[in-house]
C-alpha positions, 0 to 999 in steps of 0.5 A, a space after each residue: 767179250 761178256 764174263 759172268 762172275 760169280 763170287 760166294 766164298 764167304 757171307 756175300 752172293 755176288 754174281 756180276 757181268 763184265 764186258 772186255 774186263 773193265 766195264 762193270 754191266 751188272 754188279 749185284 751183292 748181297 750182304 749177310 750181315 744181319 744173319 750173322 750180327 747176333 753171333 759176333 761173326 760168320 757162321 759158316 752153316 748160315 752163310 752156306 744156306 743163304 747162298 742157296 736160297 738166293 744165289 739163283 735170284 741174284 744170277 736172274 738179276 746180274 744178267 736182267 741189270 746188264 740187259 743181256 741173255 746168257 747165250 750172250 755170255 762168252 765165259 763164267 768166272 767163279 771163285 773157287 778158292 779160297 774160302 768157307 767151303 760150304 760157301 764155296 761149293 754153292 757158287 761153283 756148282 752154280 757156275 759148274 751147272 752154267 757152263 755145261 747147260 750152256 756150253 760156256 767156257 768155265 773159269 777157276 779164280 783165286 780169291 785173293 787175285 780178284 781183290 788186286 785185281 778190283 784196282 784194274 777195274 778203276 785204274 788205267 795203266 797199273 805198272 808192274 812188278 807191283 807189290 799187293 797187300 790183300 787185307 780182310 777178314 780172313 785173308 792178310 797177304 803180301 804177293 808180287 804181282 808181275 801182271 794181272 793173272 800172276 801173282 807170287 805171295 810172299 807173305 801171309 798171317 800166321 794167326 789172325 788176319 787184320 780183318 778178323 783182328 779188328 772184328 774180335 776188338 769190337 766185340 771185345 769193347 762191346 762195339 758189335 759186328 762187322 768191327 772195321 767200319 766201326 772202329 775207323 768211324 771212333 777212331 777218327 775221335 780217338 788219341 793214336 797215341 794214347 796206349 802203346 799197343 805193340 806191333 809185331 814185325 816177327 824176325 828180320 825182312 819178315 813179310 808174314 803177319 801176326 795179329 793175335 798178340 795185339 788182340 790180346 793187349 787189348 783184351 788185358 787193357 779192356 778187362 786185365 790179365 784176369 778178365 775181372 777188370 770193368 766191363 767195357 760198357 762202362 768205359 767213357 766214349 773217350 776212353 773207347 775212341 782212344 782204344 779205338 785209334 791206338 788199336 788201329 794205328 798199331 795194326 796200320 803200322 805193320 801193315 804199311 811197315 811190311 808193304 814198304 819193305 816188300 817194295 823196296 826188297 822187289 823194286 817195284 813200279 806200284 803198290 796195290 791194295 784191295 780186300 775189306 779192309 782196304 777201306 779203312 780210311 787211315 790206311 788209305 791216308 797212309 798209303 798215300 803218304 807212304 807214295 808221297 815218300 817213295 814215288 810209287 803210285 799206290 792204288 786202291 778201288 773204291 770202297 763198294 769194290 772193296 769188299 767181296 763182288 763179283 766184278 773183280 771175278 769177272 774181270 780178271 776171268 777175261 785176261 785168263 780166258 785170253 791166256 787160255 786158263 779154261 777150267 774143266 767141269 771137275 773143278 773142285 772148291 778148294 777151301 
């Protein structure tokens, strides 16, 4: 069975093709990241307006790399939700138009489903119950996964996401954007140890997030309550590298902290991770000591299928074609 997936719900055009679920045919994306680097973020007018301008193309290219037509393709899978809802709209008009000019079956997929679902695309065999952490830049989500297509979340961030946190310190210390992959690269030359930023568990069992305090120690440390304090250029390599590791451990701390408590609240067989920010290297590293201590296999995808892709779009789109999850073409964008 052959699943067109299309993913657009925030600065990456993605469209892929996958055969039976697991066989990635085609795998195209394109990043924005130059469009948005001069404005410390997405913009959600550009990010709109650049999946417009080649969501067409990379659809030409998915199919032409897969060498299939699209009479082949048995299903098209799109991102409906969540997301930025201009980015949204493109791909699932994109898929909308799709299935009624070729009387293709249409398929609605969360977002956050498809990042856990990354992992099934490179690992054999997952158990479940499971217990999935989706960490981003817009998204930080603990859900139980009690099988590919059904997920029950458990707890989220109640301001700023992990993704968006680490995006918001590199601008703060002058490190420019996307934060994640800069501050793991420093952080491997920084003290951990260094500054005692504060991690925020919220009340007891709590398995929701909060990060915007943390952010905001930083900002004090960089710049002092008032914000007078010497600007961030300043500083030494060493003194941004400390910054660095003792930023990240702080958040890795409660990530790994609420992810280990969840498990044990659930008893669950595994743990899964996916979204952007599953490819800081620490996290992993914790992870898998985190396994080490409690037995559960801990599963991660690859760095490319990490960050948004249509891969995990398409895959999960065929065990809910299986199930008979089709969509009907008012299927609407859901932000």
């Amino acid at each position: 069975m052959l699943i067109l997936g299309i993913e657009t719900s925030c600065d990456e055009t993605s469209v892929a093709v996958v055969k039976n679920g697991r066989e990635i045919l085609s795998n195209i994306i394109l990043s924005q990241d130059k469009l948005h680097r001069p404005f410390g973020g997405v913009v959600p007018e550009i990010a709109c307006r650049a999946h417009l301008e080649s969501i067409i193309g990379i659809i030409h290219n998915a199919i032409t790399e897969a060498k299939v037509m699209l009479s082949d393709i048995n299903a098209i899978a799109v991102v409906n939700s969540p997301g930025l809802i201009g980015s949204l709209l493109i791909g699932v008009t994109a898929a909308k138009t799709l299935s009624m000019a070729f009387n293709i079956p249409l398929i609605a997929i969360h977002h956050l489903h498809a990042h856990i679902y990354a992992n099934n695309l490179e690992h054999n065999a997952i158990s479940y119950p499971a217990i999935s952490l989706v960490v981003s830049g817009g998204h930080t989500s603990l859900f139980l996964s009690e099988k590919e297509t059904k997920h029950v979340l458990l707890g989220e961030t109640i301001d700023d996401a992990a993704g968006e946190a680490f995006d918001k310190v590199s601008k703060i210390l002058g490190l420019g954007y996307p934060g994640g992959p800069v501050i793991d690269k420093l952080a491997k030359q920084g003290n951990c140890n260094a500054i005692p930023f504060p991690r925020v568990y919220l009340e007891k069992n709590s398995l929701d997030f909060s990060f915007s305090g943390l952010k905001t120690a930083v900002l004090y440390h960089v710049k002092g309550q008032d914000q007078t304090r010497i600007k961030p250029a300043t500083k030494s390599a060493t003194e941004i590298a400390d910054i660095s590791a003792s930023f990240q451990e702080a958040v890795i701390d409660v990530l790994v902290y609420k992810t280990a408590l969840a498990a044990k609240m659930h008893n669950v067989r595994s743990i899964l991770l996916g979204g952007g920010v599953a490819a800081n290297s620490r996290l992993r590293k914790k992870f898998l000591e985190i396994s080490e201590e409690t037995g559960l296999p801990v599963y991660y995808p690859s760095i490319k299928l990490c960050t948004d892709n249509a891969a995990m779009v398409a895959g999960l789109a065929y065990w809910k074609y299986l199930e008979g999850d089709i969509s009907a073409l008012h299927l609407e964008a859901i932000p």
